[in-house]
ZATOR-176606 format. One line per field, with one value per residue (C-alpha): residue in three letters; z, y, x; residue number from 1. Coordinates in steps of 0.05 Angstrom, whole numbers. Example, Ala and Ser with C-alpha at 12.3 -4.5 7.8 and 13.67 -1.06 7.14 Angstrom:
<rs>
rest = c(Ala; Ser);
up = c(156; 143);
north = c(-90; -21);
east = c(246; 273);
nr = c(1; 2);
</rs>
This chain:
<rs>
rest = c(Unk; Unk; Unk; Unk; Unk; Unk; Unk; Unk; Unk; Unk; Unk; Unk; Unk; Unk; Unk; Unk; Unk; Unk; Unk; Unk; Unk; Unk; Unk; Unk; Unk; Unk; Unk; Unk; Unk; Unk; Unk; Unk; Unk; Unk; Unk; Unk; Unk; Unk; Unk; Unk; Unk; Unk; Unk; Unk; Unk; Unk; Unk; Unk; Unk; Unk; Unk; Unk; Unk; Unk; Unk; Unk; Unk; Unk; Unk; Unk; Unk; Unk; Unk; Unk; Unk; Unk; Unk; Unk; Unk; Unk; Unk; Unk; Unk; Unk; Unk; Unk; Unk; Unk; Unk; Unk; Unk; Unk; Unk; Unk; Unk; Unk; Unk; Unk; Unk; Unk; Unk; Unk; Unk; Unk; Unk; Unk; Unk; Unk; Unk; Unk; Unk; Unk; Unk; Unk; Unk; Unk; Unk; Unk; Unk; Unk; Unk; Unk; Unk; Unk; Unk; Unk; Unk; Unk; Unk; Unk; Unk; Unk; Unk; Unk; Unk; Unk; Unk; Unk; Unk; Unk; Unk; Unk; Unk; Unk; Unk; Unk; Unk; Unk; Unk; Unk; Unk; Unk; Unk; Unk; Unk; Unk; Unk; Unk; Unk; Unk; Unk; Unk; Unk; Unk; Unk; Unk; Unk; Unk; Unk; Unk; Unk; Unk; Unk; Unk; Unk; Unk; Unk; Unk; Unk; Unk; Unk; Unk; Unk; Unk; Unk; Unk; Unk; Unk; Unk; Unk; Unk; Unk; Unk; Unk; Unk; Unk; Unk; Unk; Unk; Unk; Unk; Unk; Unk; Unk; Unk; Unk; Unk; Unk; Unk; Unk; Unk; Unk; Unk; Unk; Unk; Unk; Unk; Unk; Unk; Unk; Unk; Unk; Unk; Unk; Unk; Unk; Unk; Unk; Unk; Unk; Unk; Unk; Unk; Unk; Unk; Unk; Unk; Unk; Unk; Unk; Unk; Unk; Unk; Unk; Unk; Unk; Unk; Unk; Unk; Unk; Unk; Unk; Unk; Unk; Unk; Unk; Unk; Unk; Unk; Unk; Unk; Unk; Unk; Unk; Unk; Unk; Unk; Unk; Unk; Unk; Unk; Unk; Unk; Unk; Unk; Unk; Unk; Unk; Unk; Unk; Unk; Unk; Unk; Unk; Unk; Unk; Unk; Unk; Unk; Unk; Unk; Unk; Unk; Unk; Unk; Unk; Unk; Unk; Unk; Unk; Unk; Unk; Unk; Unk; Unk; Unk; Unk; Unk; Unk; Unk; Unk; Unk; Unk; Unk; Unk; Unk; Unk; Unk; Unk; Unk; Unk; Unk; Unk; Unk; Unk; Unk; Unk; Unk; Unk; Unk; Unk; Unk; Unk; Unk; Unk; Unk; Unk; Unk; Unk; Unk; Unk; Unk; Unk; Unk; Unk; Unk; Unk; Unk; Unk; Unk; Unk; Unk; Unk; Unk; Unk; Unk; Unk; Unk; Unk; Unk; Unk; Unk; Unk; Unk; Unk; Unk; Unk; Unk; Unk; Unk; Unk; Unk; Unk; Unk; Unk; Unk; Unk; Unk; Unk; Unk; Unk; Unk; Unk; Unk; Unk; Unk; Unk; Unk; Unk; Unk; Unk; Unk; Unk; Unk; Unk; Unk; Unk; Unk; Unk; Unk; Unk; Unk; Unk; Unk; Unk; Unk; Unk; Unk; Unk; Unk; Unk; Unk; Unk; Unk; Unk; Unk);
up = c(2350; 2338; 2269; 2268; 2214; 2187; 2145; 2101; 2087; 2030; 1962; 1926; 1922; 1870; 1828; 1776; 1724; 1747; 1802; 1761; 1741; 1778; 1824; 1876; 1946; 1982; 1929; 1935; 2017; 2015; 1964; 1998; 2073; 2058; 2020; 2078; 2123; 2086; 2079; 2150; 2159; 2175; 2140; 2106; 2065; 2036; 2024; 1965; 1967; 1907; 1879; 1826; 1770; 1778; 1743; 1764; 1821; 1801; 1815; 1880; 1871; 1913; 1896; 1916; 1976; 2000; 1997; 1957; 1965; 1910; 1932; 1899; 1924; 1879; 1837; 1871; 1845; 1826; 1886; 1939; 1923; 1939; 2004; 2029; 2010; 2060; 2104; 2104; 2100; 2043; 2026; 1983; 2042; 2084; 2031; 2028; 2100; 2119; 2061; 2093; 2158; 2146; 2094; 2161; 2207; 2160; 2154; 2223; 2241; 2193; 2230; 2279; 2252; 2297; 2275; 2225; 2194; 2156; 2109; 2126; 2047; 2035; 2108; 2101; 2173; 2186; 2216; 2259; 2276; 2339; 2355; 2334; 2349; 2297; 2275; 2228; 2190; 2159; 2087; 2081; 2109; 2064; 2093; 2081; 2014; 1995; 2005; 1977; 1905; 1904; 1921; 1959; 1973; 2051; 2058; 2051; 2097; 2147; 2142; 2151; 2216; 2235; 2219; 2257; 2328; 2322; 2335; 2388; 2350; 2296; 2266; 2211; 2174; 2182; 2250; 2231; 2193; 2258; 2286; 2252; 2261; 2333; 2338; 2291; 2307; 2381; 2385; 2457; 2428; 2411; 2349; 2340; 2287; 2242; 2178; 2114; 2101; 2043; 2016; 1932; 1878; 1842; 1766; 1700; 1683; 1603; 1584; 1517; 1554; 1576; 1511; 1481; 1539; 1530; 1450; 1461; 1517; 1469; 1547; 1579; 1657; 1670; 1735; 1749; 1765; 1766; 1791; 1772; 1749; 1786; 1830; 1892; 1869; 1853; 1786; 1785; 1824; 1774; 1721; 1754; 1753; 1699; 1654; 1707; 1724; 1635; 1637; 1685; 1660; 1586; 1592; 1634; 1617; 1653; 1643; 1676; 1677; 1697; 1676; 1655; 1684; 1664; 1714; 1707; 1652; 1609; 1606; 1647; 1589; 1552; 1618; 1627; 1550; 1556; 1620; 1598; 1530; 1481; 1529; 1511; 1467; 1536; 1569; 1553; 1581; 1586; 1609; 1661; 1659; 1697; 1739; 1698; 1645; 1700; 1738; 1703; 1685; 1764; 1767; 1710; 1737; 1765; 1825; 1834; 1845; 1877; 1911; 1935; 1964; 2011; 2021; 2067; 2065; 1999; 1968; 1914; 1947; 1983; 1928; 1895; 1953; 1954; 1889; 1913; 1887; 1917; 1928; 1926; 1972; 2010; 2081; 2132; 2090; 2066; 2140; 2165; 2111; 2088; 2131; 2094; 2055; 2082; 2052; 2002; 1997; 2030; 1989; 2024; 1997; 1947; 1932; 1861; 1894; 1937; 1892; 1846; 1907; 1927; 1856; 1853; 1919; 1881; 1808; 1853; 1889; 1866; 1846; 1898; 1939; 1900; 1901; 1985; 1992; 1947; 1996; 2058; 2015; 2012; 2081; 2099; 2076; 2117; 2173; 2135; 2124; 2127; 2183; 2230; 2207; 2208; 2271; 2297; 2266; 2290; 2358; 2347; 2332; 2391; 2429; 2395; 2413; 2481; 2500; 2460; 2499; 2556);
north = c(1627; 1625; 1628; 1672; 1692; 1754; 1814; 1873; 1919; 1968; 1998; 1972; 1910; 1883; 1828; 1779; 1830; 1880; 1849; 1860; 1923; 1998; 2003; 2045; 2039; 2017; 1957; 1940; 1943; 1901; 1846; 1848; 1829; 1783; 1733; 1734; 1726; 1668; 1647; 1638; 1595; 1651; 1653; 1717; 1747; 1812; 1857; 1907; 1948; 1996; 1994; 2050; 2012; 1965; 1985; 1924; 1865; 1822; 1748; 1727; 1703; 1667; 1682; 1647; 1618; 1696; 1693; 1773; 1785; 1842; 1879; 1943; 1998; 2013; 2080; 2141; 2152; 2222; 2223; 2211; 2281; 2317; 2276; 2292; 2371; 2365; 2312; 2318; 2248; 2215; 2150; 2129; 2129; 2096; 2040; 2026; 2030; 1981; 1936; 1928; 1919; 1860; 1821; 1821; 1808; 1744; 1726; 1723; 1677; 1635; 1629; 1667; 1723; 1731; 1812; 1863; 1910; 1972; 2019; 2088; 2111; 2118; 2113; 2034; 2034; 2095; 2049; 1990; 1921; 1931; 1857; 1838; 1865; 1918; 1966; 2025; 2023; 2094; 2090; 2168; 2233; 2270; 2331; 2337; 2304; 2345; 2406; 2387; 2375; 2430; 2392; 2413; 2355; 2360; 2303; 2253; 2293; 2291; 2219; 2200; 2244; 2212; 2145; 2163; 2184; 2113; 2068; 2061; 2018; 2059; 2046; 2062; 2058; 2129; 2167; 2235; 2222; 2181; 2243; 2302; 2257; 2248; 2326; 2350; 2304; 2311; 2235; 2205; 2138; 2117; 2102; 2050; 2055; 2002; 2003; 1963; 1902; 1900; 1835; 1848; 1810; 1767; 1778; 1744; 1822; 1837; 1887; 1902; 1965; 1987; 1979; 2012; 2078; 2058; 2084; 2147; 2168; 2140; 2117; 2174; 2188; 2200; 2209; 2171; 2181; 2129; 2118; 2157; 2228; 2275; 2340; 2298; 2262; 2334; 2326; 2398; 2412; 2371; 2415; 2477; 2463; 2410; 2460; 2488; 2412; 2396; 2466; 2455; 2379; 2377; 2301; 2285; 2258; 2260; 2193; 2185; 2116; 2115; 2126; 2194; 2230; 2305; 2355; 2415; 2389; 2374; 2313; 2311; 2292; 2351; 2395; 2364; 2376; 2448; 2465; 2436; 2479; 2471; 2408; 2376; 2318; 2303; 2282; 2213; 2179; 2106; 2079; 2033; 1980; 1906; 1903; 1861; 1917; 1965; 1942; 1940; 2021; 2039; 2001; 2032; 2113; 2151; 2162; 2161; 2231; 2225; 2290; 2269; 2336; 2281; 2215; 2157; 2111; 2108; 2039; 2069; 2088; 2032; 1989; 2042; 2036; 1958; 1952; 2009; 2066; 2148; 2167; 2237; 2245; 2299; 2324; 2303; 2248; 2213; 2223; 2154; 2123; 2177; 2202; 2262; 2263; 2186; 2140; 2191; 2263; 2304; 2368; 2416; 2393; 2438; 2468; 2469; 2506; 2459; 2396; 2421; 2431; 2352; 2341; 2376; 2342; 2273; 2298; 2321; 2257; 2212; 2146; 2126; 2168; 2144; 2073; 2075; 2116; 2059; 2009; 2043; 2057; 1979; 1961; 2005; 1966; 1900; 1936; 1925; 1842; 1811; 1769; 1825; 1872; 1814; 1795; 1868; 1871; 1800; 1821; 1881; 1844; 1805; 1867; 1894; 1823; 1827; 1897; 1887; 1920; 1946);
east = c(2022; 1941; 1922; 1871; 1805; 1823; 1777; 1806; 1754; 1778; 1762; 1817; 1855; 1904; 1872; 1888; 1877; 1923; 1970; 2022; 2023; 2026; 1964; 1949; 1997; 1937; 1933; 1988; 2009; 1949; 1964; 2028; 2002; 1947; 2002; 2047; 1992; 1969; 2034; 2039; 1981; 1912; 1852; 1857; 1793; 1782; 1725; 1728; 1672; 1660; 1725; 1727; 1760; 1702; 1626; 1592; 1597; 1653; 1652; 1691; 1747; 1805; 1871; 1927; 1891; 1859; 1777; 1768; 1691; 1680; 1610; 1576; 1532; 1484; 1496; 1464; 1388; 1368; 1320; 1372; 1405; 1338; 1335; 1404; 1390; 1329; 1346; 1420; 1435; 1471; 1438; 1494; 1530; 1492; 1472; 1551; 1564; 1508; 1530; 1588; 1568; 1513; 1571; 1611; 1548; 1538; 1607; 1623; 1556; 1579; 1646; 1680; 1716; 1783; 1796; 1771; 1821; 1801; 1833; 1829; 1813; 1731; 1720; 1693; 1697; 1647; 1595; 1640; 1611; 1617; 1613; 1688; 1757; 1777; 1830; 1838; 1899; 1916; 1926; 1906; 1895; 1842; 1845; 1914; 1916; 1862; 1899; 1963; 1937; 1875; 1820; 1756; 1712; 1679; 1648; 1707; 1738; 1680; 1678; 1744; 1747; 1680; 1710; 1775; 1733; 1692; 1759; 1796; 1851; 1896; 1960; 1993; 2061; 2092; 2096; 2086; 2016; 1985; 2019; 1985; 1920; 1918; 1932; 1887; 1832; 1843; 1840; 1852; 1886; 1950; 1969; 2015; 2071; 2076; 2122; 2108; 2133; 2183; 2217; 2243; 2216; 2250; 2240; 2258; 2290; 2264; 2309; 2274; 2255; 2312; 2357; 2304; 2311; 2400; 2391; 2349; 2393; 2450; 2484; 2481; 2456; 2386; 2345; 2282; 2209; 2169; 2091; 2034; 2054; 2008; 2009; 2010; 2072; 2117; 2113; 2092; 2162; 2196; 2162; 2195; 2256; 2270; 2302; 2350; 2365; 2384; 2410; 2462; 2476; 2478; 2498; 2429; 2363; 2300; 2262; 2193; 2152; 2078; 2007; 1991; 1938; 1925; 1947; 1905; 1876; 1938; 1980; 2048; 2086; 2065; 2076; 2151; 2162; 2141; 2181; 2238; 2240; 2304; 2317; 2257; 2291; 2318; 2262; 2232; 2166; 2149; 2069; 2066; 2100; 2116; 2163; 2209; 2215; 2218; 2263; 2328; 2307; 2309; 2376; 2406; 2384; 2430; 2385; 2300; 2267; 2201; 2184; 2114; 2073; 2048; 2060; 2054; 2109; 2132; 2127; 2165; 2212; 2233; 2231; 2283; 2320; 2328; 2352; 2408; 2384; 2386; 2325; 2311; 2243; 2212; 2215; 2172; 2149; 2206; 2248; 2226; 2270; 2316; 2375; 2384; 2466; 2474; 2429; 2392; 2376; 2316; 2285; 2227; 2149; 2117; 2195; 2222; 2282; 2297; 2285; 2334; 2387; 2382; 2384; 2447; 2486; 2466; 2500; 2561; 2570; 2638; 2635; 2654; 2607; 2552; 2567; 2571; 2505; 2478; 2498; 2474; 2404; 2399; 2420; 2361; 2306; 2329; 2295; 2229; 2232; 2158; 2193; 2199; 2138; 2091; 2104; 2089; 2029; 2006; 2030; 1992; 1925; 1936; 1934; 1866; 1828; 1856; 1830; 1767; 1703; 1739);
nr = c(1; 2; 3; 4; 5; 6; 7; 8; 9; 10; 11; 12; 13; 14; 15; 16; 17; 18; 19; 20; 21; 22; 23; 24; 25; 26; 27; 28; 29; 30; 31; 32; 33; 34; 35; 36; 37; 38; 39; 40; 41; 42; 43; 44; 45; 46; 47; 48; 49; 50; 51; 52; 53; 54; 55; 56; 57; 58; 59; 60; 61; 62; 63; 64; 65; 66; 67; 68; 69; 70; 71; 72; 73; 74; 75; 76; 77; 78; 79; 80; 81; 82; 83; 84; 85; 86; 87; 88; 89; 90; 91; 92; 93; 94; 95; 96; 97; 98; 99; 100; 101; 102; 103; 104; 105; 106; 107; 108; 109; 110; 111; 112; 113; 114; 115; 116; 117; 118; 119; 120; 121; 122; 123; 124; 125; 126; 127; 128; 129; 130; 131; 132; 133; 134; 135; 136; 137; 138; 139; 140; 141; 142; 143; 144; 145; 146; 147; 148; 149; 150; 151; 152; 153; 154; 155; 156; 157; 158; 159; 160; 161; 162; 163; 164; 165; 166; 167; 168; 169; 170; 171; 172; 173; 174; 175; 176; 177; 178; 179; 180; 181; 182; 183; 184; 185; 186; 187; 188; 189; 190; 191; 192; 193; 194; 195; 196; 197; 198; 199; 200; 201; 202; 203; 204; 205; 206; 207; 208; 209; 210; 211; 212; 213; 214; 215; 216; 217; 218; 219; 220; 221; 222; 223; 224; 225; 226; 227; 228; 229; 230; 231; 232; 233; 234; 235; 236; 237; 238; 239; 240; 241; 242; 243; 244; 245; 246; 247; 248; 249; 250; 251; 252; 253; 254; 255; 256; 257; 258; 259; 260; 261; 262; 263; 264; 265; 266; 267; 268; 269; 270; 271; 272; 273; 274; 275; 276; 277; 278; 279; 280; 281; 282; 283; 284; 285; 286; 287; 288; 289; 290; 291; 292; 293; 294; 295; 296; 297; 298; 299; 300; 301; 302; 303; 304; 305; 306; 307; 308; 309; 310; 311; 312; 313; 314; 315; 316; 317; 318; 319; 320; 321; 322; 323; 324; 325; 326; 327; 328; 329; 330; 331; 332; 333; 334; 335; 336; 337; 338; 339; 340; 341; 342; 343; 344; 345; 346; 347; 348; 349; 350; 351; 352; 353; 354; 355; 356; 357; 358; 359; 360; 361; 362; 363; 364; 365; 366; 367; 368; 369; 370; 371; 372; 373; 374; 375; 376; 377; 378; 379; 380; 381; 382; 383; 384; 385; 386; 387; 388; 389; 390; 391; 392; 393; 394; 395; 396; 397; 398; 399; 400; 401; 402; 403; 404; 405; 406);
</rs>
């Protein structure tokens, strides 16, 4: 095996600050990748250009052995707005994109760079260097995420479909995404599938947390969500039919873990609360939390409900899954993972209805029906060992440098 010099280009990476806590699935896929990678001998650097949580350049850093190069645009002047109404070009834009592309230039004179990978999310590979092997890993669909939670906002959408036309390397981790993409974009490539890599932490469990959740649900079941409560995530569907869930189980509690966001300009607890009516004592919200609080709450649920609008390849639901857990997820996007009634339970996207029929098969199951489905949730994820996926993707990149220019 070559080692080889490798560049992620994104807008968000998980740093010391916050690699411990619930970040976006970008963050963390990445975090996740560049470790092994390093692991396994490469030179692994990453480029994090305007990353929102940031409001100035940070200093670079290297973590764990990983070179993260933190670079800002500057903030859009009052000017360029006139000039894109007349011109129709979008400075800001441009400013970012050739940042990016002259940090590369630089780089790679300094020493060679081997590949270039981008994330799909902001486009940061609108304007390629054309002069190294590249790829496009999808990490969103803005069109269709756009849609899915109400949004109207053109020009990400333009420039992820430009982006998408400039590359003639794409993969990404679920098929029916790179799917919809190829066919809507009328792309001529193939995109490869590639599936995250998944190995389970291993915690010092706190379970101050979970005691804590054991006396307010004084023992009792409880289904888990867990993440960042949003429209995108269902918790609009969960909100539709949480008191027809506690209605029919006066034993069950709805427990959701995550930093709120308001939905429609109010806060999902206060949504959930609402919905759920007389049964509001029976729903209980945590913030964010690290995983070894967290984790001993997934283990203790009686199954995770995460009925994502959209989603592509649930982190969150694979880590459910390896700590033998039902996940309830939604069809298409969950039916990479999920065999619906074997290893989990499909519902329809967008479908309170249907949410609350899944979550009815899982309350129904036996013990001993639960317990099995548990198992054949965890034997799942051994399809997804860094060993295996790693190797792909290496295998992959191999490809990309091979074919490069021709």
């Amino acid at each position: 095996m070559s080692f080889k010099r490798i560049f992620f280009v994104t807008n968000e990476y998980v740093n010391q600050k916050t690699r411990e806590v619930f970040s976006g699935g970008l963050a963390n896929y990445l975090y996740k990748i560049t470790h092994i990678l390093k692991e396994q001998g490469h030179d692994v650097n990453v480029l994090v250009i305007d990353d929102p949580w940031l409001t100035r350049d940070e200093e670079d850093i290297n973590l764990n052995g990983i070179n993260i190069f933190y670079r800002m645009s500057k903030k859009r002047q009052v000017h360029e707005f006139f000039y894109k109404i007349f011109t129709g070009v979008n400075l800001k834009l441009v400013r970012k994109q050739t940042t990016i592309k002259k940090f590369l230039e630089r780089e790679n004179k300094k020493r060679k760079i081997d590949i270039i990978q981008y994330a799909s999310h902001c486009s940061p590979g609108l304007f390629p260097l054309q002069s190294v092997p590249q790829c496009v890993r999808i990490s969103s669909y803005n069109k269709m995420w756009q849609i899915m939670d109400n949004l109207h906002n053109s020009s990400l959408v333009s420039q992820e479909r430009e982006m998408y036309k400039k590359h003639k390397f794409i993969y990404g981790p679920l098929k029916y995404i790179a799917d919809l993409i190829k066919e809507d974009l009328s792309l001529k490539v193939d995109i490869k599938t590639i599936e995250t890599p998944f190995q389970p932490k291993e915690v010092a469990e706190d379970l101050s947390s979970f005691n804590k959740l054991a006396e307010m649900t004084k023992g009792k079941p409880y289904l888990l969500f867990y993440g960042r409560p949003s429209n995108l995530k269902g918790c609009r569907e969960i909100a539709d039919c949480i008191y027809d869930v506690l209605s029919a189980y006066p034993d069950l509690f709805f427990v959701l873990v995550g930093e709120q966001m308001p939905m429609e300009g109010i806060l999902p607890e206060d949504i959930m609360r609402e919905s759920a009516k007389e049964h509001a004592g029976r729903v209980v919200f945590f913030d964010r939390m690290q995983h070894d609080n967290l984790y001993p709450i997934i283990k203790g649920a009686r199954a995770c409900v995460l009925p994502s609008r959209i989603e592509n390849f649930s982190n969150v639901c694979i880590e459910a899954m390896s700590l033998r857990k039902i996940v309830v997820g939604t069809t298409p996007f969950f039916d990479q993972i999920i065999e619906n009634g074997k290893n989990g339970f499909l519902c329809e996207a967008s479908n309170a209805h249907s949410l609350k029929l899944a979550i009815d098969k899982v309350m129904q199951l036996s013990q001993e029906e639960l317990e099995e489905m548990e198992e054949c949730a965890h034997a799942t994820i051994s399809r997804l060992h860094p060993d295996k996926i790693v190797k792909e993707l290496l295998e992959y990149y191999d490809f990309v440098i091979e074919n490069w220019g021709k």
